[in-house]
MDAnalysis code that builds the backbone (N, CA, C; Angstrom):
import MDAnalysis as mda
import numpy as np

u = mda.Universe.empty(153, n_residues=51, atom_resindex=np.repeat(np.arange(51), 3), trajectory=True)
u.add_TopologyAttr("name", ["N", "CA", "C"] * 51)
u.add_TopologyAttr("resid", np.arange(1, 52))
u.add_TopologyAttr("resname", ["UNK", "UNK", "UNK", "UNK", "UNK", "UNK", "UNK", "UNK", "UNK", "UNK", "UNK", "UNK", "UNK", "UNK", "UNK", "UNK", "UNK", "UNK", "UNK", "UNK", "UNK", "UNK", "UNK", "UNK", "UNK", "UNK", "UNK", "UNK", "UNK", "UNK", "UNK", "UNK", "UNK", "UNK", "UNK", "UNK", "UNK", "UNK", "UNK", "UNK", "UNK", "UNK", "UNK", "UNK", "UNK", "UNK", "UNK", "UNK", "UNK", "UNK", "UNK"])
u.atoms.positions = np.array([
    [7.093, -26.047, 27.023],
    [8.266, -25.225, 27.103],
    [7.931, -23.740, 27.127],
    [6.818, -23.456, 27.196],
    [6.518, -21.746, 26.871],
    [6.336, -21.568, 28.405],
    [7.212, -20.606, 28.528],
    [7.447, -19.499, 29.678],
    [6.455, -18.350, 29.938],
    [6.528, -17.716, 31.152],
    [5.456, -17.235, 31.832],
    [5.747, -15.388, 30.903],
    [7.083, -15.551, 30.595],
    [6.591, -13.968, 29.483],
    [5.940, -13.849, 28.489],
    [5.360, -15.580, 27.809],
    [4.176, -15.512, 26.745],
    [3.045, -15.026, 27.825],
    [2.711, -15.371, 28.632],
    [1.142, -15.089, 29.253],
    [1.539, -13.189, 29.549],
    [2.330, -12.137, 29.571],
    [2.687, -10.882, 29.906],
    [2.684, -10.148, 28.660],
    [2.246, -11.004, 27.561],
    [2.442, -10.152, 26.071],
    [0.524, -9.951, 25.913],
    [-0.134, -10.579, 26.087],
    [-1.567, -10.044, 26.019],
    [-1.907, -8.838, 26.469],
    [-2.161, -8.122, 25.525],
    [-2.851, -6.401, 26.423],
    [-4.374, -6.553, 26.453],
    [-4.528, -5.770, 26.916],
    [-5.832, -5.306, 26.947],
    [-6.153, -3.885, 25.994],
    [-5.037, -3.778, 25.138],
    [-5.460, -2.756, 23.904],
    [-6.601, -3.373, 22.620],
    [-6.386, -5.041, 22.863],
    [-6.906, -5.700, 22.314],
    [-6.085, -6.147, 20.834],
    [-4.885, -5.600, 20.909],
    [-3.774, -6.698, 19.908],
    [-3.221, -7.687, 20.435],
    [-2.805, -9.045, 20.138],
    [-2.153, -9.385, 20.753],
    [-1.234, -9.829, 20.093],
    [0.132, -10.329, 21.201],
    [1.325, -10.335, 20.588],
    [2.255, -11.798, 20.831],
    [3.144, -12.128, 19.945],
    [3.726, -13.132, 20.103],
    [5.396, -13.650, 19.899],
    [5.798, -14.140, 20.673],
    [6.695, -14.087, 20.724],
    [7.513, -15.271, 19.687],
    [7.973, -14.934, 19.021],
    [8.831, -16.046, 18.217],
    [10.364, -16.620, 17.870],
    [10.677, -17.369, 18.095],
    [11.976, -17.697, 17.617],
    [12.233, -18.335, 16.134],
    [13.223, -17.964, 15.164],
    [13.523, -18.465, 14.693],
    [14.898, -19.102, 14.227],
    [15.262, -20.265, 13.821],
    [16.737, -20.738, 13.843],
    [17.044, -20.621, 12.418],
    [18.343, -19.586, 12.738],
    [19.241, -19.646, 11.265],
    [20.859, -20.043, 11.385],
    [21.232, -20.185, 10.280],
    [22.463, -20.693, 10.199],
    [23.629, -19.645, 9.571],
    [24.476, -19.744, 10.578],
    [25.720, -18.690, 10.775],
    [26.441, -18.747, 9.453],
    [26.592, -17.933, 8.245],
    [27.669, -18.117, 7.526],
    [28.845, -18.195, 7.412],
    [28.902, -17.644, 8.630],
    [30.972, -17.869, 9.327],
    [31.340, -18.674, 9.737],
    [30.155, -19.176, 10.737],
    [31.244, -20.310, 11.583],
    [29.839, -21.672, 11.365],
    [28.630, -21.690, 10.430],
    [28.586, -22.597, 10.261],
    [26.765, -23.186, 11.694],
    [27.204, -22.640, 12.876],
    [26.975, -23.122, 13.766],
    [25.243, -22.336, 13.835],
    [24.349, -22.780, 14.907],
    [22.966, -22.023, 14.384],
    [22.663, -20.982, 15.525],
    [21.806, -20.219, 14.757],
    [21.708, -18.804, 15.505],
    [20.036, -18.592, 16.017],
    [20.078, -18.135, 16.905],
    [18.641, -18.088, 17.307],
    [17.961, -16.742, 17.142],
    [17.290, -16.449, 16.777],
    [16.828, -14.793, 16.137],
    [15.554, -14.731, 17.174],
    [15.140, -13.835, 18.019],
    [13.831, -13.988, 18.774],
    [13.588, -12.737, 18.132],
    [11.951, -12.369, 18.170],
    [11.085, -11.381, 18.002],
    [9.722, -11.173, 18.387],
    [9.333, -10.186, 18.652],
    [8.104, -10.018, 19.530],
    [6.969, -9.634, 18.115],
    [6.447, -10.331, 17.789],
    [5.293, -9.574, 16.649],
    [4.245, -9.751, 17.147],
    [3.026, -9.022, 16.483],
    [1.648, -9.450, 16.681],
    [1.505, -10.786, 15.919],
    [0.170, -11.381, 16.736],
    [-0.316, -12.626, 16.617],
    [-0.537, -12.202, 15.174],
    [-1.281, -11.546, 14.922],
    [-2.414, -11.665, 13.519],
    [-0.860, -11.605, 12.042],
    [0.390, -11.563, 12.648],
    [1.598, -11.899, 11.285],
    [2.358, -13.027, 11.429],
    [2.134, -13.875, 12.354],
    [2.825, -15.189, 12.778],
    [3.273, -15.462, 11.282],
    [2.386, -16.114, 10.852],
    [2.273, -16.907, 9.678],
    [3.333, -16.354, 8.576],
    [2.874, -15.140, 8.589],
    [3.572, -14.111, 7.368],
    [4.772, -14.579, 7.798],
    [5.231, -14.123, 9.327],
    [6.911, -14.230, 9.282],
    [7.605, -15.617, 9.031],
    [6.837, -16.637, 9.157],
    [7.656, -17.427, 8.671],
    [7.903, -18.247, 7.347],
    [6.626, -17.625, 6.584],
    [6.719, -17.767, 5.643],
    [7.708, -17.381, 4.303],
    [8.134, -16.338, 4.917],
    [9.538, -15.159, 4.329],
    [10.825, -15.845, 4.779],
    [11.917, -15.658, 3.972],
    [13.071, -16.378, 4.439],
    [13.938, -14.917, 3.914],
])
């Protein structure tokens, strides 16, 4: 399922970056929300470890 704008996030600055989604749940209406964000690779972990 990964799309061709993951392969356009690699620089050649030599960070690289990643794209993530995560699913949360709407307190209003209940229904789920999709949150995307672009971080560097080297905090993947971190971010989802945090709620």
């Amino acid at each position: 399922m990964a799309k061709k704008v993951v392969a356009t996030l690699k620089t050649t600055t030599g960070k690289n970056y990643a794209k993530v989604i995560r699913t949360l749940r709407s307190e209003k209406t209940g229904a789920y929300v999709f949150k995307e964000e672009i971080i560097p690779s080297d905090n993947v972990k971190d971010y989802f470890a945090k709620k």
